[in-house]
N, C-alpha and C positions, 0 to 999 in steps of 0.2 A: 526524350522518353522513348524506348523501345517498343515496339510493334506489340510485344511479349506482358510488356506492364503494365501497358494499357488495356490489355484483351483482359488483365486479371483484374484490373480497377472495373473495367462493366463488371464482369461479374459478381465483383463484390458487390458495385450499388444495383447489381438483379438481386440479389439478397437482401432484399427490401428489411427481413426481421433484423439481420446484424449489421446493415449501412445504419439504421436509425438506433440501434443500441448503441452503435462506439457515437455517436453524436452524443444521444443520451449522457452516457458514461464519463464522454469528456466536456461535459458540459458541467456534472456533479462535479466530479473530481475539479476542474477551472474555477469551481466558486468554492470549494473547502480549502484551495491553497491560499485562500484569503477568507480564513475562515477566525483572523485576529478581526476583522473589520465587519465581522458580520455577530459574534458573539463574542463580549467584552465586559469586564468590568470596569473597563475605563473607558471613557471619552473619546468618538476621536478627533475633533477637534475642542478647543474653549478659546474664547474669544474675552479677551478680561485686558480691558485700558488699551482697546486699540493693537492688542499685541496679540498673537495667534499662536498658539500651545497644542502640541499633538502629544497627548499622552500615551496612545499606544506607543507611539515608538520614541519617547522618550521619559527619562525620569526628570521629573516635576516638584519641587521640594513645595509644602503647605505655604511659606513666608512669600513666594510670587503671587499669590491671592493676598496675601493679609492674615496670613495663618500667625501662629505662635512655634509651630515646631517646623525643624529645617530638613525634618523625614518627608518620603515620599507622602502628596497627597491623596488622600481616602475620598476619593471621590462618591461614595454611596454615601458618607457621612452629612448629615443634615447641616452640622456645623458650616463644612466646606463649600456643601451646595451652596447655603444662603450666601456666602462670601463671593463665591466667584456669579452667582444671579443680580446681586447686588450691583454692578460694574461690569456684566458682561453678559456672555450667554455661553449654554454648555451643547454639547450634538453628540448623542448617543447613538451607538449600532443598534442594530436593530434587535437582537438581545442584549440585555443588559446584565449577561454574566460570560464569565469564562467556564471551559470545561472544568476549573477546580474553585469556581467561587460558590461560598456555602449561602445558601439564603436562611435566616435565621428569624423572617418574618412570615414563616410558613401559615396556612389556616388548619394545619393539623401536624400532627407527628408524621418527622420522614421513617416512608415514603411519601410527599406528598400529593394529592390528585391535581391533576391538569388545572389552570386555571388563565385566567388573563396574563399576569404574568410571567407564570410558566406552562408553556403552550402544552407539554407532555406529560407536565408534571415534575416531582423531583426525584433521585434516587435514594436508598437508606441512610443517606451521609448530609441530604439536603441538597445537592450540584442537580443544577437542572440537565434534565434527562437529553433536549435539543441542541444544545451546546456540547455535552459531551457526544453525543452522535455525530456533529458537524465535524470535533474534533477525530473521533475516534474513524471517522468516515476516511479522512486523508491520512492520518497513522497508517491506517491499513493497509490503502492503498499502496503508499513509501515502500513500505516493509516490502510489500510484495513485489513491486516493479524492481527495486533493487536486489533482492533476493535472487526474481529471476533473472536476470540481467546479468549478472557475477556467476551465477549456477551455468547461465547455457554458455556463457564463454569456457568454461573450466569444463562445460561436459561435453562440446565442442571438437574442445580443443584433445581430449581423451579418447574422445571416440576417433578421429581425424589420426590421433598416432598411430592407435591399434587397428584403425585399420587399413592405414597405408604402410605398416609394413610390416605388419603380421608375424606369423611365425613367432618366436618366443615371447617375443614384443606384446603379442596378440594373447597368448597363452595366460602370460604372467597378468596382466593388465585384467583378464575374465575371473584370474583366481582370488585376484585384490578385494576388484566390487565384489565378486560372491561371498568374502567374509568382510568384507565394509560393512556391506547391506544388511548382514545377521544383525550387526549390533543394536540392542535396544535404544533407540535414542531416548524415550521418555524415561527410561531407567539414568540414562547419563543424566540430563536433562534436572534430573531430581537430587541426583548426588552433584552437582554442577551448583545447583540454585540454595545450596546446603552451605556452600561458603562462599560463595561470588552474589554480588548485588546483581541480578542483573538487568541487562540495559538495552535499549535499544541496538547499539552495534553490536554487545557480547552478546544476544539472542540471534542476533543476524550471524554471526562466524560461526554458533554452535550450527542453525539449519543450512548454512550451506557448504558443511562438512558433510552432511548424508542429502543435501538436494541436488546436486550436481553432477547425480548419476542417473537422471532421467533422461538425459537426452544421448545419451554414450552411444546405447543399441543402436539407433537409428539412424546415429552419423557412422558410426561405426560399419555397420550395410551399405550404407553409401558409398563410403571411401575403397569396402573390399571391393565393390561392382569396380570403380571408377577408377581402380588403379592398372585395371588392363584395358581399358580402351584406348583404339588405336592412336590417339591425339596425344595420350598421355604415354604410351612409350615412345615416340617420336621425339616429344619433348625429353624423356630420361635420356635417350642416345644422343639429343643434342646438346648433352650435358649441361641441360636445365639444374638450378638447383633442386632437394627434395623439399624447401619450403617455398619457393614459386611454386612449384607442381604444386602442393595441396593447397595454396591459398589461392592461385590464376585458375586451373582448372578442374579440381575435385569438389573445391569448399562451395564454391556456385549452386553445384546441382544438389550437395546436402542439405545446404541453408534453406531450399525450398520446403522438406519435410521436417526442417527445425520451425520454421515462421510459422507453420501449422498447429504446432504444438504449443506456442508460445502463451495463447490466449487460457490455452485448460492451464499450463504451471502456473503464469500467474495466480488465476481462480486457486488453487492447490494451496498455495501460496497462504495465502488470507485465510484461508480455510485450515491451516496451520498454528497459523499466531491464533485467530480466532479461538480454536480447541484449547491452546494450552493457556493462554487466557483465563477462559471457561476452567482451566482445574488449577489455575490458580501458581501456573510455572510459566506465562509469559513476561508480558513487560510489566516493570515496578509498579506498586501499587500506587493508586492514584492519579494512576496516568488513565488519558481516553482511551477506551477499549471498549469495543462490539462485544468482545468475550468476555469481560467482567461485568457489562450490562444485561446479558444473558443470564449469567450466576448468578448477580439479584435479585435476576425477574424467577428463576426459580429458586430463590431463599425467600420471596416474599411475595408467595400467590396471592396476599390478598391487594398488591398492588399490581393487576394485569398489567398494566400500561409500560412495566418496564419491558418486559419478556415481549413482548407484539410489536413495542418500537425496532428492540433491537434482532429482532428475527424478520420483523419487514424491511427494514436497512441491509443486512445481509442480506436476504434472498434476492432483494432487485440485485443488490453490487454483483451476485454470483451468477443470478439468470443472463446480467447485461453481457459478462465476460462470456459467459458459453453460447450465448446468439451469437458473440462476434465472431468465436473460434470457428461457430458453423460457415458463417459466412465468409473467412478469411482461409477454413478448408476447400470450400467451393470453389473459391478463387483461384488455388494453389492446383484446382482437380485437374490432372495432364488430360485428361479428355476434355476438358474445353480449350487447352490453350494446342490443339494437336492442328 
């Protein structure tokens, strides 16, 4: 590890608010990526004649208990339960629903209020409200690390052309984004969602047709600085290639003021899907979403509980990201590391 990495590792962990939010953050996110094992409508283990059954990750036909039908078994079913309690034992997560399992033993009409066994309560469809946050918790997240992820290599790699080597290259490439960037995306967005289902990946290819011009300017100043320093026409008269040049010596000192930025796109990110969500042009319906629990909680004031779960789920995910960004610009500040 260089002199240089380490200097910027202190000063990250002197940024006591954003060393303990990326713990925080990756500690949430570590426990939603096993978030089948924590809320469940299914078992995950059963124990029935000596023989060991993992129903989350497999299908299980009722007739391996003593059932009558050769379909998957209904594990909430009282029938199945006495069956497989009779000759064995069952081990439930610690909720005992998925983000789309309906409870149909509600004590009131959904929305339901919090109870023992739904800690938050349920949405206007009956899915409890903590399950679908655990899920819609790590959707989010995806979306967004992948979003940004594919955005800053493409915006990167944009900004890195135009501005190593400028001139028309440079010209044409500013005139591009400034009619890319006019276009209404929520407008396409709606005429898109008019005949295409869409889906997790066709939401991710529509945003990162207009996300991936966030990071252009920035590398793009980079690369104009970095293409006359004295190292780098040395290297051009040594008849360096022009893709060693900007990948050995330009792309170094831009990646610096890209890794800074990384933390807020992410945030952006989530804050993206969330919104459209919320109006009803994200991801299919019925999927876990932060932003379609927000829409319930304002279609059904008189169940607070949805709207407070899913605005205090967001705001930590979004406070955690921009603690880090502070601390991970701190790091990056050329006056600590001079």
């Amino acid at each position: 590890m260089s002199p240089i990495v380490r200097r910027r590792l202190q000063h990250f962990r002197a940024n006591r608010r954003g060393f303990w939010s990326l713990w925080i953050f990756l500690i949430i996110f570590f426990v939603s990526l096993f978030a089948e094992g924590i809320a469940n409508d299914k078992p995950l283990l059963v124990v029935f004649e000596d023989r060991l059954f993992f129903p989350v990750l497999e299908t299980i036909p009722e007739t391996e208990f003593g059932g009558e039908f050769a379909t998957e078994a209904e594990y909430r079913d009282e029938f199945v339960l006495e069956l497989i309690e009779r000759k064995g034992e069952i081990y439930w997560p610690l909720i005992h629903y998925s983000y789309d399992t309906i409870n149909y033993d509600l004590p009131a009409a959904a929305p339901s209020y919090p109870t023992d066994e739904n800690w938050l309560g349920t949405d206007d469809q009956g899915r409890d409200v903590v399950a679908r946050l655990i899920y819609g918790f790590r959707i989010s997240v995806l979306f967004g690390l992948v979003l940004t992820i594919l955005s800053s290599i493409i915006g990167v790699a944009a900004g890195a052309v135009q501005g190593y080597f400028g001139g028309w290259v440079d010209i044409l490439g500013q005139r591009f984004i400034e009619i890319w960037s006019g276009l209404p995306v929520l407008f396409l967005l709606i005429i898109l969602s008019s005949f295409v289902e869409p889906n997790f990946w066709w939401l991710l290819l529509i945003m990162l047709l207009f996300s991936w011009m966030g990071l252009v300017g920035v590398v793009r100043a980079e690369f104009l600085r970095g293409r006359n320093l004295e190292y780098v026409r040395a290297a051009r008269a040594l008849g360096m290639s022009h893709r060693r040049i900007m990948s050995r010596h330009i792309l170094p000192n831009a990646m610096v003021a890209t890794m800074t930025f990384m933390p807020f796109i992410l945030s952006g990110s989530i804050t993206t899907l969330t919104a459209l969500d919320f109006l009803g042009f994200g991801l299919p319906p019925g999927s876990p979403s932060l932003g379609e629990l927000l829409a319930q909680g304002k279609a059904n004031l008189h169940a607070p509980w949805l709207g407070i779960a899913g605005f205090f789920v967001i705001a930590l995910q979004l406070s955690l990201l921009i603690f880090i960004g502070e601390g991970v610009r701190d790091a990056f500040d050329p006056r600590h590391n001079a």
